[in-house]
N, C-alpha and C positions, 0 to 999 in steps of 0.2 A: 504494500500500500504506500502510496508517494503521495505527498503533501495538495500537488496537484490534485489527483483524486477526491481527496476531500473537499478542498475549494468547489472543484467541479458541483460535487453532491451535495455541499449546503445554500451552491447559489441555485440549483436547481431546488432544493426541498421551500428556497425562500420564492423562487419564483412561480412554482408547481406546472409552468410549462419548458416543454423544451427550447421551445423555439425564441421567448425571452430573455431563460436566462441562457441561450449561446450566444444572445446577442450581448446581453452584463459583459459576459466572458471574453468578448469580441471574439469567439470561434465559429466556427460553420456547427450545425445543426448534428450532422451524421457525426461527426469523431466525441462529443460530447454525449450523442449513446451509446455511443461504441466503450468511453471511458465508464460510464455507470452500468453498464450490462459487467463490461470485466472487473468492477468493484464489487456488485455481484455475485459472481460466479468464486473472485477469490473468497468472498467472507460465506459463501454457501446461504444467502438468504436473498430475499426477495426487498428490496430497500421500499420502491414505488410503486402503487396499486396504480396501472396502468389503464386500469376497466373505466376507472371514476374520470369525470373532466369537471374541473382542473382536479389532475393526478394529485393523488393524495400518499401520503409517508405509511407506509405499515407499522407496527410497534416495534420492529426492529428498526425501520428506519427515524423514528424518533428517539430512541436510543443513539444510533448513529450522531443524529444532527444535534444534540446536547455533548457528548464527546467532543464531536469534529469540532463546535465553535471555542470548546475549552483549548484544544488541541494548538488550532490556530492562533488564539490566541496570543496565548503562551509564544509562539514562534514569533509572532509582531513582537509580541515586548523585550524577546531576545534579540531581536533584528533591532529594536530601538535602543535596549541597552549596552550592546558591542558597538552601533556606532558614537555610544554617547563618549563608550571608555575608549575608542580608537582618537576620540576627538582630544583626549585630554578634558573632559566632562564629565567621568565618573562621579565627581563631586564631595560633598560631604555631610553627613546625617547626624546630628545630634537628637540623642535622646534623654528623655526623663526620665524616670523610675524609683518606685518605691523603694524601701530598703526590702524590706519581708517577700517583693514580686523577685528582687533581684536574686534570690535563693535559690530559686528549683524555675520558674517559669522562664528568667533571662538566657541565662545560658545554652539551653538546645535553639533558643529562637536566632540568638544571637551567629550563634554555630551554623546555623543553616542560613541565613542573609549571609555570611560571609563568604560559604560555600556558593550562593548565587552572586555573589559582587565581590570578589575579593581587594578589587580597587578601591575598593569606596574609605574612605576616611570615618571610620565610625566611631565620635564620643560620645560616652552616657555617665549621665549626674544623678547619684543619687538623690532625688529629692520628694518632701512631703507632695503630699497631692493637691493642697493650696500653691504651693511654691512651684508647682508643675502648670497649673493655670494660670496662673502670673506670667510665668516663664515663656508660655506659646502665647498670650498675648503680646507680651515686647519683642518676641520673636526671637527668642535667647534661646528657645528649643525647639524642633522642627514635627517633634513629636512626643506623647507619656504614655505613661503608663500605671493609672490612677486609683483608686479606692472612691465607688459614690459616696454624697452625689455629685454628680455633671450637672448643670444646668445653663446651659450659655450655647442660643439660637448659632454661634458664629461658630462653635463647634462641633465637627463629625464624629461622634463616637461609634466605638462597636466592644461589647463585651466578649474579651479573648482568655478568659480563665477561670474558672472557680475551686476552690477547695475548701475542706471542712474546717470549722474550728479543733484545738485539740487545747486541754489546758494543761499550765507548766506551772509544776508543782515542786517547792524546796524538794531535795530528796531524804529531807528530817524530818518531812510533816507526815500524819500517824499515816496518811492513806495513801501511800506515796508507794507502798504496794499490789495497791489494788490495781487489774484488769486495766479497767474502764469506770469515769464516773459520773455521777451526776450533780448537778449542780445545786441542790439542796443542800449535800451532804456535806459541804464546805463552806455551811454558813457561820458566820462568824470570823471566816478567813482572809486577813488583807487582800484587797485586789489592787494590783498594781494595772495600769493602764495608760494611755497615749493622753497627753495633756492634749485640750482642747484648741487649742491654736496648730497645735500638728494634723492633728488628722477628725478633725470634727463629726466627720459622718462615720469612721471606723467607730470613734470612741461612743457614739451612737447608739451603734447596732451593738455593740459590745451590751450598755448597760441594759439596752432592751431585752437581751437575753437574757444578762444575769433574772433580772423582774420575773420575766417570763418563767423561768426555770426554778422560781425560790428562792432565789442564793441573795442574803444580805450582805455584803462587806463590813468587817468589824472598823476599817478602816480604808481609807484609799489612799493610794502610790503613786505620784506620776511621772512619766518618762517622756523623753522627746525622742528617740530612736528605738529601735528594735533589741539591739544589743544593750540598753539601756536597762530595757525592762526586766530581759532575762537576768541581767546584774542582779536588780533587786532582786527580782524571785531565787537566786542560788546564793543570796545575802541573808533568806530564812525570812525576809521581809514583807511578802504575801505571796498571790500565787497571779497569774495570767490567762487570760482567754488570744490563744495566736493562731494566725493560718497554719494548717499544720506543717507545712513549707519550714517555720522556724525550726523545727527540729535538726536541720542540717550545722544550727548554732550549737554548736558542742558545748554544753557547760556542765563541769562534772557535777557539782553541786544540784542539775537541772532536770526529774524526770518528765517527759509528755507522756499524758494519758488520752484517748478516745473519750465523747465527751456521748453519755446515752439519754442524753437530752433531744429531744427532737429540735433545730437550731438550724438557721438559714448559712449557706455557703457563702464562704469570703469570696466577692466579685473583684474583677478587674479590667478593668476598661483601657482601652486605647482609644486614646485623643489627639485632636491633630484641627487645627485651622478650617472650615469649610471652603474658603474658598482657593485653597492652596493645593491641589492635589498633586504635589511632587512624584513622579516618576521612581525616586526612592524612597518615599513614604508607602507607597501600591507596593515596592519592593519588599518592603519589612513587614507587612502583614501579609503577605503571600509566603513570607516565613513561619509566621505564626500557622496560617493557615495547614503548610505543610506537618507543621510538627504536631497540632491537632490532629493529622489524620494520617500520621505514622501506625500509630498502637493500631489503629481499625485495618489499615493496610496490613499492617503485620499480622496482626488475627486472622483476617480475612485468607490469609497466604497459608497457613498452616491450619486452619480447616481446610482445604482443596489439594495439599497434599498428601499424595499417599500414603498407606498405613507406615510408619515408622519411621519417615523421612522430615525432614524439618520439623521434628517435636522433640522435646527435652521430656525424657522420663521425669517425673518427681523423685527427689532426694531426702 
């Protein structure tokens, strides 16, 4: 199958006559069925129902033509991105970022834009989520990556992450070997937590839960970072509600436990200018994009493999 091919087949699925879209095409009529009969016969199905006027797509052919326009896609923006970086235009991307998203969600995203752009100039600022909307307002950063809420007409968001809460508990406090807990059961417990000028809508949702869940604080803690907070709780000083992401912060003093509260997932948004749609900003969410749909790709590949081949016995 050549790229041609496809071109051919979605100007015809858009035009549903032949004789139109050879003229899109600028080719003669005959070599353009001649191309979709042998696109066809290679893939073994029947793309257009030829009976109907105007020819209509079969369900294999509309399968097809959702592929082919990703397909192409994708080849435009590759064709516009090698001549950006032939030109000396590769450019440069600054980004925002939480401390707690920089953990576990930065890094494969990061890894894989690099792997599509390795030209590109990429900085990223750890910053609160207030200081990230400042930030793409004066144009200090070209794109973030935020904790709601969002609320500002001037910018595009799209939610690119969630994960559970998990609470981080001294590893001296009585329940610090249990399982799993709930949030009752640590009433009376210092909650350490994000002062209100850092992350306003985090520290929000935080206490809406404690509420929700029973849990009164004996007292409250407050931190202006991530590594802050864990300080306190591995100081014996109360305990934390964190995406469970934080766990990659080693503190020996610091267990995480699973939290058997019923409790909303920490969201993460990408933000970015409406009227600005940078060419490496599309880049860096079609990173995210892929790294979303790695794990389902990879599933998907080892159920359709054979009995014993690409599957890891359990250990």
């Amino acid at each position: 199958m050549e790229l041609r091919h496809l071109r051919y087949f979605v100007a015809l699925a858009e035009q549903r006559h032949f004789g139109r879209a050879a003229e899109s095409l600028n080719i003669a009529q005959p070599p353009l069925s001649q191309q979709i009969r042998a696109l066809e016969e290679e893939l073994q199905v029947t793309l257009f129902d030829r009976s109907r006027r105007p020819i209509d797509l079969t369900p294999a052919g509309r399968t097809l033509l959702r592929e082919a326009r990703q397909v192409l896609s994708q080849v435009d923006r590759a064709r516009s991105m090698t001549r950006r970086a032939a030109s000396g235009q590769a450019g440069r991307l600054i980004v925002g970022i939480t401390g707690s998203a920089a953990l576990e969600f930065a890094p494969p995203v990061l890894a894989a834009f690099s792997e599509r752009l390795p030209d590109v100039n990429l900085s990223l600022r750890e910053m609160s989520s207030p200081a990230q909307l400042i930030g793409l307002e004066k144009g200090e950063i070209h794109i973030g990556f935020v904790r709601p809420p969002v609320i500002d007409e001037h910018l595009s968001i799209r939610l690119v992450h969630q994960e559970p809460f998990v609470v981080a508990l001294p590893a001296s406090h009585p329940l610090a070997q249990e399982a799993a807990l709930q949030l009752a059961a640590l009433n009376g417990t210092p909650l350490v937590i994000f002062d209100t000028e850092e992350a306003p809508g985090f520290r929000e949702l935080i206490m809406h839960l404690c509420q929700s869940g029973g849990y009164s604080p004996g007292k409250i803690q407050e931190a202006h970072q991530m590594t802050t907070m864990l300080c306190l709780v591995a100081s014996g000083l109360g305990m934390a509600l964190v995406p469970r992401s934080a766990r990659r912060l080693a503190y020996e003093d610091v267990v995480f436990k699973p939290l058997l509260d019923d409790s909303p997932l920490v969201e993460l948004y990408a933000v970015w200018p409406r009227d600005k749609a940078e060419p490496l900003i599309e880049e860096l969410l079609a990173a995210v994009d892929d790294v979303r749909l790695a794990p389902l790709i990879e599933g998907r590949a080892e159920d359709e493999a054979p009995h014993g081949a690409g599957r890891r016995e359990p250990v």
